[in-house]
C-alpha positions in Angstrom: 0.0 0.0 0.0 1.4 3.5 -0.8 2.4 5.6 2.3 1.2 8.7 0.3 -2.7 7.3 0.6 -4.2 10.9 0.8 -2.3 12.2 -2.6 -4.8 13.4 -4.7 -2.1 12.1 -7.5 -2.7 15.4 -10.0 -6.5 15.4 -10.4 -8.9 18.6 -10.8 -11.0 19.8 -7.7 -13.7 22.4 -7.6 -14.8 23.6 -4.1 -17.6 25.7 -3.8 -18.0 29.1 -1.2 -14.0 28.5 -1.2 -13.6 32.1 -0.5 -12.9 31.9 3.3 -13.3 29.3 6.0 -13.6 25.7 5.9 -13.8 26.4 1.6 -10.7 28.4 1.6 -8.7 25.2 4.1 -10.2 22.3 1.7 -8.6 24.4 -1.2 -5.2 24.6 1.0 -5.4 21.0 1.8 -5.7 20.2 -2.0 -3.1 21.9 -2.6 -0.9 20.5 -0.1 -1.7 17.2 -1.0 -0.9 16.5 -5.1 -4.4 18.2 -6.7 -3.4 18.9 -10.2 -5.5 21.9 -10.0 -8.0 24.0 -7.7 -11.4 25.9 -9.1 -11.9 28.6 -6.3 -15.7 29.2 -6.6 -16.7 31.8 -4.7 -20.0 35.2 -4.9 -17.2 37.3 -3.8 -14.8 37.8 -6.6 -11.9 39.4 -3.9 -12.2 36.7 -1.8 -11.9 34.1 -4.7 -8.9 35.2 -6.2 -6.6 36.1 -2.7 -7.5 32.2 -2.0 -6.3 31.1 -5.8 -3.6 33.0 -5.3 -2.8 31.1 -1.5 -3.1 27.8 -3.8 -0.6 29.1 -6.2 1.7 29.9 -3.7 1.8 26.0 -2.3 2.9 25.1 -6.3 -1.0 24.3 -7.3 -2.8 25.9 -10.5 -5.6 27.4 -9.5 -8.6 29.3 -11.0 -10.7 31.6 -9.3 -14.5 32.0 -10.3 -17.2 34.2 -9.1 -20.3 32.2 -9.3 -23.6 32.1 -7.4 -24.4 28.5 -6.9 -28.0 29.2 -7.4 -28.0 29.9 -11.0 -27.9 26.8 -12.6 -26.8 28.3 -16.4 -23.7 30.3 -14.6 -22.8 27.0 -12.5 -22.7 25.4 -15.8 -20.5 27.7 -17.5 -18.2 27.6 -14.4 -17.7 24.1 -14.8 -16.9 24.3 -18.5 -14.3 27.1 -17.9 -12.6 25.1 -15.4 -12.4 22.3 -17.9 -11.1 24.0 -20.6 -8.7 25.9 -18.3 -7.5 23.3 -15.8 -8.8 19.9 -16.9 -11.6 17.5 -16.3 -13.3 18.0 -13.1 -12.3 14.9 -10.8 -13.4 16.4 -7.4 -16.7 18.1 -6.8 -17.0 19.7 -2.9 -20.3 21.1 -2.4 -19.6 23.5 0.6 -21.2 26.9 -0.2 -23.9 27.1 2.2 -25.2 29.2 5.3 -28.5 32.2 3.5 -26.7 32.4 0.2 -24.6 35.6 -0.9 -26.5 38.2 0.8 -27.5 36.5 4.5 -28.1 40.2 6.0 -31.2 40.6 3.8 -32.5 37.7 5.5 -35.1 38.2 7.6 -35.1 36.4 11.1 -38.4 35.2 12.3 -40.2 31.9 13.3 -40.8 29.4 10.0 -44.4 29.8 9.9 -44.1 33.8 9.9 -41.8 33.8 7.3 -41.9 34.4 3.7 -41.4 32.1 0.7 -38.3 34.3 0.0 -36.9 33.8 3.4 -37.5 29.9 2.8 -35.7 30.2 -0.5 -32.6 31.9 0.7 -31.7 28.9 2.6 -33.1 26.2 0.1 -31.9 28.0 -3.1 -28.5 27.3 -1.9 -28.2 24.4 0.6 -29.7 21.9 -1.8 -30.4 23.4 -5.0 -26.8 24.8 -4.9 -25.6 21.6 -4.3 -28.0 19.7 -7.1 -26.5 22.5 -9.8 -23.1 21.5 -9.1 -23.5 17.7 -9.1 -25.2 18.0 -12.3 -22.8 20.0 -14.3 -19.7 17.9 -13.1 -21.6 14.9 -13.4 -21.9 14.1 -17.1 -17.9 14.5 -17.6 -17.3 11.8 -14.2 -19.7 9.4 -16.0 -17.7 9.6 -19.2 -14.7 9.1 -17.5 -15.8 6.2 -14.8 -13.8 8.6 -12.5 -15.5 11.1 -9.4 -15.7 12.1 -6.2 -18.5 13.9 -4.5 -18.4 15.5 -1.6 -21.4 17.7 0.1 -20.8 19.8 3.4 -24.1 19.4 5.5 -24.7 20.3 9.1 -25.8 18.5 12.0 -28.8 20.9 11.6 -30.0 18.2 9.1 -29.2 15.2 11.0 -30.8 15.7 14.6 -32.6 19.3 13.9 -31.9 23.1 15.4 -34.8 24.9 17.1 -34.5 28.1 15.0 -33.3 26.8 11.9 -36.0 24.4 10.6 -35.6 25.6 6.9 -31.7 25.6 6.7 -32.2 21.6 8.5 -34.6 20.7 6.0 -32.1 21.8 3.2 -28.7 20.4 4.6 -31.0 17.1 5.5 -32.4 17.0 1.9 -28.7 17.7 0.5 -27.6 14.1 2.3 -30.4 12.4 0.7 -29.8 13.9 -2.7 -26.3 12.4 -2.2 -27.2 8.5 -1.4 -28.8 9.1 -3.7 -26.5 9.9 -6.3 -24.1 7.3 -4.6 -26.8 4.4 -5.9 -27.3 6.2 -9.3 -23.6 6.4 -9.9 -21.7 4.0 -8.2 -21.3 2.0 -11.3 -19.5 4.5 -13.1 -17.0 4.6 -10.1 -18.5 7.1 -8.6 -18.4 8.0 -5.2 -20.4 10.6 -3.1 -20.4 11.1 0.1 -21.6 14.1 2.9 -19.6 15.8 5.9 -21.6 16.8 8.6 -20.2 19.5 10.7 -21.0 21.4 13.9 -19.7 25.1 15.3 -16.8 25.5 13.2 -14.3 28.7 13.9 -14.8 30.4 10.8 -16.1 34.3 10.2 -19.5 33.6 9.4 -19.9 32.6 13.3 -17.1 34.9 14.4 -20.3 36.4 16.7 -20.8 33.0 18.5 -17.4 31.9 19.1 -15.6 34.7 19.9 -18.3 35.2 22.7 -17.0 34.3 26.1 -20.0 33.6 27.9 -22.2 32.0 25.0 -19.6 30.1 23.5 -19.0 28.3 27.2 -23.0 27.7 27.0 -22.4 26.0 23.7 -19.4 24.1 24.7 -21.1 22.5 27.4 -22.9 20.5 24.7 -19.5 19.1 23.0 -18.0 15.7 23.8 -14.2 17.5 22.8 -14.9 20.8 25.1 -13.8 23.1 21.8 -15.3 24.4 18.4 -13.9 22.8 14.9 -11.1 24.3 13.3 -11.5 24.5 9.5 -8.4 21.9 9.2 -10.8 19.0 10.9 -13.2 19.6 8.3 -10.9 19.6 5.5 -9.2 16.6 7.0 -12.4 14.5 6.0 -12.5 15.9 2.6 -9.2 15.2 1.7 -10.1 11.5 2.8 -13.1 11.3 0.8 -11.7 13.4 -2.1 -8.8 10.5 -2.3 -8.4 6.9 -3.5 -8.5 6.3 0.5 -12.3 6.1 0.2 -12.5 4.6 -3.0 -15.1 1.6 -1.7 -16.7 4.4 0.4 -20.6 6.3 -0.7 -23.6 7.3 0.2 -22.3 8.0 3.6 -22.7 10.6 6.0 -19.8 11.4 8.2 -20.0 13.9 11.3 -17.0 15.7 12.3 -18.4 17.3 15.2 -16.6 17.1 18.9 -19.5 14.7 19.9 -22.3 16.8 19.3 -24.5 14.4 18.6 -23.8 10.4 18.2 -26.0 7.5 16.2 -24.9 4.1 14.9 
């Protein structure tokens, strides 16, 4: 068996919402670790180029994209570009997520007070973010007998959060999508599999855990008495992303602290 298990042995990944947090340390990871190539997708354009450019600097080609998941035609085009420029797309990470480019907007209120648009904000790019993607990559992996899939969901989806019933239904339905795809695809050596995090340190929840007193209040509910660090997150990717996994799908894998358990 090679020592060198996790090399990603000069194959093309795309990782959306790559911009910053756990996005930006999956790209670094590929990087690190043999990728042949890294598609920084990403609604803020600054952001997506100062990560290609991190990628570039670790010996990796990289291409930066500005791209909202949401709109299936651009998601397509992305994926084309990226071929042309960098190669056929071997990795797919689904990981844009949270209320979609412009979360501010969003309006915070009880589910059944809410509007359709509110719902759509977190279903527009929690699950059909993640069903563009798949299906613009997905033709090329088929053609090849060659792919690896790999959505970021939440523990939201797996055991629910008071608060965020829309944004659990999405990352719940983006798991199911994927088994689903694992059964659809598997014979075309395909693999696809989910990550399901908890409390990561990353600046979209730079409010909660930089918070003395409410982060201890959240701790208390953590096997491992601290938050995930982007790296444990990409940890799993690169797992899944390599030929590690290769008799590994439809599988959902918590990196969490102990959050939550189940068989």
């Amino acid at each position: 068996m090679s020592t060198e298990i996790l090399n990603l042995q000069g194959r093309v990944g795309v990782i959306t919402g790559a911009g910053q947090g756990i996005g930006r340390q999956i790209a670094l990871h590929f990087a690190q670790n043999g990728a042949g190539g890294v598609v920084v997708n990403d609604f803020n354009a600054q952001r997506a180029q100062a990560v290609a450019e991190e990628v570039r600097e670790l010996g990796c080609r990289a291409l930066a994209i500005s791209t909202d998941v949401t709109d299936r035609p651009a998601v397509h085009d992305m994926i084309q570009r990226a071929s042309k420029e960098l190669g056929p797309i071997d990795i797919l990470v689904n990981n844009a997520g949270n209320m979609g480019a412009e979360p501010e907007k969003v309006e915070r209120a009880p589910f059944w007070a809410a509007s359709q648009e509110t719902w759509d904000a977190f279903l527009d790019v929690n699950l059909y973010g993640v069903i563009n993607c798949t299906s613009a990559v997905l033709p090329g992996m088929i053609e090849r007998k060659r792919g690896r899939l790999i959505t970021i969901v939440s523990d939201a989806g797996r055991i629910g959060e008071p608060g965020l019933e829309i944004y659990s239904a999405a990352k719940a339905g983006a798991a199911g999508f994927m088994r689903a795809v694992a059964r659809s695809t598997g014979r075309h050596m395909i693999t696809a599999n989910s990550v399901s995090i908890a409390t990561t340190r990353t600046p979209g929840v730079a409010d909660v855990t930089e918070d003395a007193e409410r982060a201890k209040r959240m701790l208390a509910l953590y096997t491992i008495r601290r938050f995930g660090e982007p790296s444990d997150i990409a940890n799993m990717v690169l797992f899944l992303a390599s030929d590690a996994s290769s008799w590994i799908t439809g599988q959902t894998y918590p990196v969490n602290g102990g959050l939550s358990f189940g068989l």
